[in-house]
N, C-alpha and C positions, 0 to 999 in steps of 0.2 A: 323555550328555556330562557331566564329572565340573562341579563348579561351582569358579569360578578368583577367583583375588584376587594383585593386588600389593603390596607392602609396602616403602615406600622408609625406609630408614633401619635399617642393618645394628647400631643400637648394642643396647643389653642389651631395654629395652621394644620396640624394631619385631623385633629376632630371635626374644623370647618371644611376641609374634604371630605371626610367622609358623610358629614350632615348633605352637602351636596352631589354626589354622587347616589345617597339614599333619598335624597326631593328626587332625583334624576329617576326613579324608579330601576337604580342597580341592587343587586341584592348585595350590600357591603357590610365586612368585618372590618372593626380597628381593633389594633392590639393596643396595649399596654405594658411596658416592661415592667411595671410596678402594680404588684397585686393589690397593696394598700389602695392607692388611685383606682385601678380598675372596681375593686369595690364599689367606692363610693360612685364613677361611674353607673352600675348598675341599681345600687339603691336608689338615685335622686333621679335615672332616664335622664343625666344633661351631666355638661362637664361644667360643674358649679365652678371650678377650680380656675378654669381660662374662661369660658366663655359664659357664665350663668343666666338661669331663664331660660333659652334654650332646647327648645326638649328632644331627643333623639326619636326620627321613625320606628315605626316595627320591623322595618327591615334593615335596620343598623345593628348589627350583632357585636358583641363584645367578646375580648379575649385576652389573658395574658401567655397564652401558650402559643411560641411560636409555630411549631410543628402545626396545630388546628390553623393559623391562620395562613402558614404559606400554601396548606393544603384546600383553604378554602375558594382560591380563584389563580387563574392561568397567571392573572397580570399583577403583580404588586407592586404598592406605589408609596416611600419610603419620604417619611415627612419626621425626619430627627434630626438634632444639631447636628453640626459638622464634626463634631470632635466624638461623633457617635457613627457616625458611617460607616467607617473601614470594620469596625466592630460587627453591626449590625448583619452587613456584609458576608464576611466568614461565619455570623452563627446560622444566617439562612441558607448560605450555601449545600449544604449536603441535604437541606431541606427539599431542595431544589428538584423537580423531575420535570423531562424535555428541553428544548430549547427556552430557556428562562427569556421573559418578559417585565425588565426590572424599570421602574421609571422613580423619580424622586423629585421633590418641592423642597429641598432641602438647598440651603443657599451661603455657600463660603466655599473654602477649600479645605484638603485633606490636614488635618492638622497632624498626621506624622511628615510629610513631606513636602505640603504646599502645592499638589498637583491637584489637578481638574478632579472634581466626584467621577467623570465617567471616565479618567484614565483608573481613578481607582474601582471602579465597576473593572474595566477590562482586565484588570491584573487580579483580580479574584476570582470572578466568576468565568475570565476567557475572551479572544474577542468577537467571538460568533456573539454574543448573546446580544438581541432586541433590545434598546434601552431607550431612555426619555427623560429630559429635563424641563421641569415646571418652573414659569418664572413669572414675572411680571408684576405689575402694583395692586398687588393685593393686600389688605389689612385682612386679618381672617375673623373679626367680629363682622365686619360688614359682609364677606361671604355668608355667615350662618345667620346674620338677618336677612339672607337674598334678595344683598342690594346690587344693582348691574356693577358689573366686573367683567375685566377682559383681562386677559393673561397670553401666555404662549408657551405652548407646545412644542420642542427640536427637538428632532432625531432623525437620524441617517436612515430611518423605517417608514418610509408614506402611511405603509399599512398599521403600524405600530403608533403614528404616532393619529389615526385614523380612531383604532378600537380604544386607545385612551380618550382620544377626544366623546365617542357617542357616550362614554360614560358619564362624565363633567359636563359637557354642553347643553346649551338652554338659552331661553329668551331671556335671562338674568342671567347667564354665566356664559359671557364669549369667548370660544378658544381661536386664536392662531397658531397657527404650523408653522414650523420653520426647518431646514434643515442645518441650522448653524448653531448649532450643539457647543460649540468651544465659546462663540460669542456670547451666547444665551447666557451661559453659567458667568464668563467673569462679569458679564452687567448684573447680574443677583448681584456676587461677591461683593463687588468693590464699591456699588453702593451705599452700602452700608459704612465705612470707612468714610466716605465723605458727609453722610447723616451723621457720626459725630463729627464732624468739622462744621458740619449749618448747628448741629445743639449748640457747640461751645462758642460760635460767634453769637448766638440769641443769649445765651447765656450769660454773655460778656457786656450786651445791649447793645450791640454793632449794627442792629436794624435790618429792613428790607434790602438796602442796595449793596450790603454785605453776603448778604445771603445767598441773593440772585447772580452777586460776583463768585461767589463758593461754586453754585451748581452748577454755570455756565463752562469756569474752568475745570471743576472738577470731572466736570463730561470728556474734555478734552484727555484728561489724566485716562481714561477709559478706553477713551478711543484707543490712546497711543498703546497702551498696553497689550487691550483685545487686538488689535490689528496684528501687533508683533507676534503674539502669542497665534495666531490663526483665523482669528474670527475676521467676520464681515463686518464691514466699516458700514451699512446700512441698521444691521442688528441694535445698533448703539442709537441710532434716533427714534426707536420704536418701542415699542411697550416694555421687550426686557430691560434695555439701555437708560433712555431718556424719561420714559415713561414712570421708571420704579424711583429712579433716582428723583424724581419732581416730588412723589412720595412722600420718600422716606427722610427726604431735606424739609418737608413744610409740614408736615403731621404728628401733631405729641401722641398720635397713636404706634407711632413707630418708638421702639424702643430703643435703638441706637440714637436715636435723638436727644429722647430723653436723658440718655447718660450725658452724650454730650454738653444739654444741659447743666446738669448737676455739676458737668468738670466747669463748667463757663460761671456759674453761681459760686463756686471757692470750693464744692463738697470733694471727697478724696476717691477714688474709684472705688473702693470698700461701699462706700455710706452711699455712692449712687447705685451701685448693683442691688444693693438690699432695699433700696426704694425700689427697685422696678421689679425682681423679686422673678426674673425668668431671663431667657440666656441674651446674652447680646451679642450677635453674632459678628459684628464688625470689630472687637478688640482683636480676634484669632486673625480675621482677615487685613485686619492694617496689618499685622505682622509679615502674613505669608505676600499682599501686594505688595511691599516693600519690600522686600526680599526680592519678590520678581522683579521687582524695579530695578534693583543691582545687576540682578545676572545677566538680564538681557538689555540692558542699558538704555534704561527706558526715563526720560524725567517727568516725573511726579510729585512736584513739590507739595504739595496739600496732603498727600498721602505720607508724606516724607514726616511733614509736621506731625498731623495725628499720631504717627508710631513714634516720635521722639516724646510725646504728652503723656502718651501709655504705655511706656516699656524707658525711657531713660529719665522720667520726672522732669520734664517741661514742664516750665508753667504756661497756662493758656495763653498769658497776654503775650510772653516772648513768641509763642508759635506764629501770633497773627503779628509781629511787628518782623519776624524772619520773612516770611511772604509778603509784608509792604517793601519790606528792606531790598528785593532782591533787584539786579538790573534791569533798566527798562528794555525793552523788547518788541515784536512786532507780534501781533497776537495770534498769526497763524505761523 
């Protein structure tokens, strides 16, 4: 019996899973929450919309009903924004039979409360339940032209985080295991929050040695956070950590960059969202890591700026002269 997996979330990252889990020779369903999409979907065999050219196997099945899809595999693997999750979450649950198997590629925090995806996996579904978080530098055009990619796999399950992996893995798609689940996820998050801070220094024409100063401290900013919050202080120089953040700071394929961009070229966050024209997950997440940076009195200054740029109308140049301005210091 072939080995199966779901995959909710029809956008460019949950399609590039699924197109690789079906090279993998799994038998794989993606949902769609939008019948319109899902159509087109099935009309063109490729998701023209994120990823085009691309053609789907025949063993990539399509869906927009959730009930056929949480019923079509043990293990589902939940690739939607973050301000879609907790949602997601309660409509699968009652879907749900036996011990659930829930894992997710989905990268921020809960944007009702700022908490970890898998604290809000636990306060839903329970905290028996198997779960898994996907992370690492991934662009998801370059998984669905199966270019090598390595990624990482946490969770508190060997076995779980085991039957995810034979799904995904391949001589073109390498997985690591980890079991530091709290680190894994803020190094997704807060990535992004400092990809715009490398756009808007590029944007500004602050050059290389600007940039390279952003990611170096901005890693710092991670460290101190993850470590507070629980994570392993090794997590953060490895693929989820250091690796995503190298990324999503030096690639106009990342789309937090981009914005960032657009804030560093004079455009207004309006007029940069509608050029990139999909979600930007780091605006939610400066939020919620600034926040955490208060409660648990954590300093952040990089993080500190970007959320004063996007939530109090900053302008870009004062952000970067707050951060030259600040006292000199010893750098660890």
């Amino acid at each position: 019996m072939p080995l199966s997996i779901t995959i909710l979330g029809a956008g460019s990252w949950g399609t590039a899973l699924a197109l690789q889990a079906a090279r993998n020779g799994c038998s794989t369903m993606l949902w769609s929450h939008n019948p319109a999409h899902l159509a087109e979907l099935r009309q063109s065999s490729e998701n023209s919309r994120y990823l085009p050219g691309i053609r789907f196997p025949d063993n990539l099945k399509l869906t927009d009903s959730l009930e056929e899809a949480v019923a079509f595999s043990s293990i589902v693997l939940i690739s939607v924004p973050s301000h879609a999750f907790r949602d997601t979450l309660v409509r699968i649950k009652p879907l749900l039979t036996g011990k659930p198997k829930i894992a997710w590629a989905t990268k921020g925090f809960d944007a009702q409360d700022g908490a970890l995806l898998s604290v809000v996996a636990a306060q839903i579904l329970g905290d028996d339940i198997e779960s898994a978080a996907l992370s690492g530098p991934t662009f998801a055009l370059e998984v669905a032209n199966d270019l090598p990619t390595a990624l990482t796999i946490a969770s508190a399950s060997p076995d779980f985080a085991a039957q995810l992996s034979e799904r995904l893995h391949n001589q073109r798609f390498r997985i690591y295991t980890s079991n530091d689940i709290i680190g894994v996820q803020i190094g997704g998050a807060t990535k992004n929050v400092l990809a715009i801070a490398a756009g808007i220094a590029d944007g500004l024409g602050f050059g290389a040695n600007t940039r390279a100063a952003l990611i170096t401290r901005g890693l710092t900013e991670i460290i101190r956070l993850g470590t507070k919050l629980g994570g392993q202080s090794d997590t953060f120089m490895g693929l989820a950590g250091l690796g995503d953040l190298i990324l999503t700071c030096t690639d106009n394929q990342s789309r937090n960059r981009r914005f960032g961009l657009g804030l560093g070229q004079g455009k207004d966050q309006k007029q940069a969202l509608l050029e990139i024209n999909q979600e930007v997950e780091g605006i939610s997440a400066a939020r919620e890591a600034y926040r955490l940076s208060l409660k648990h009195d954590v300093e952040m200054p990089i993080t500190q700026q970007v959320y004063n740029v996007l939530f109090n109308k900053l302008h870009p140049k004062q952000a970067v002269h707050n951060l030259l301005a600040r006292d000199q210091k010893s750098e660890h």
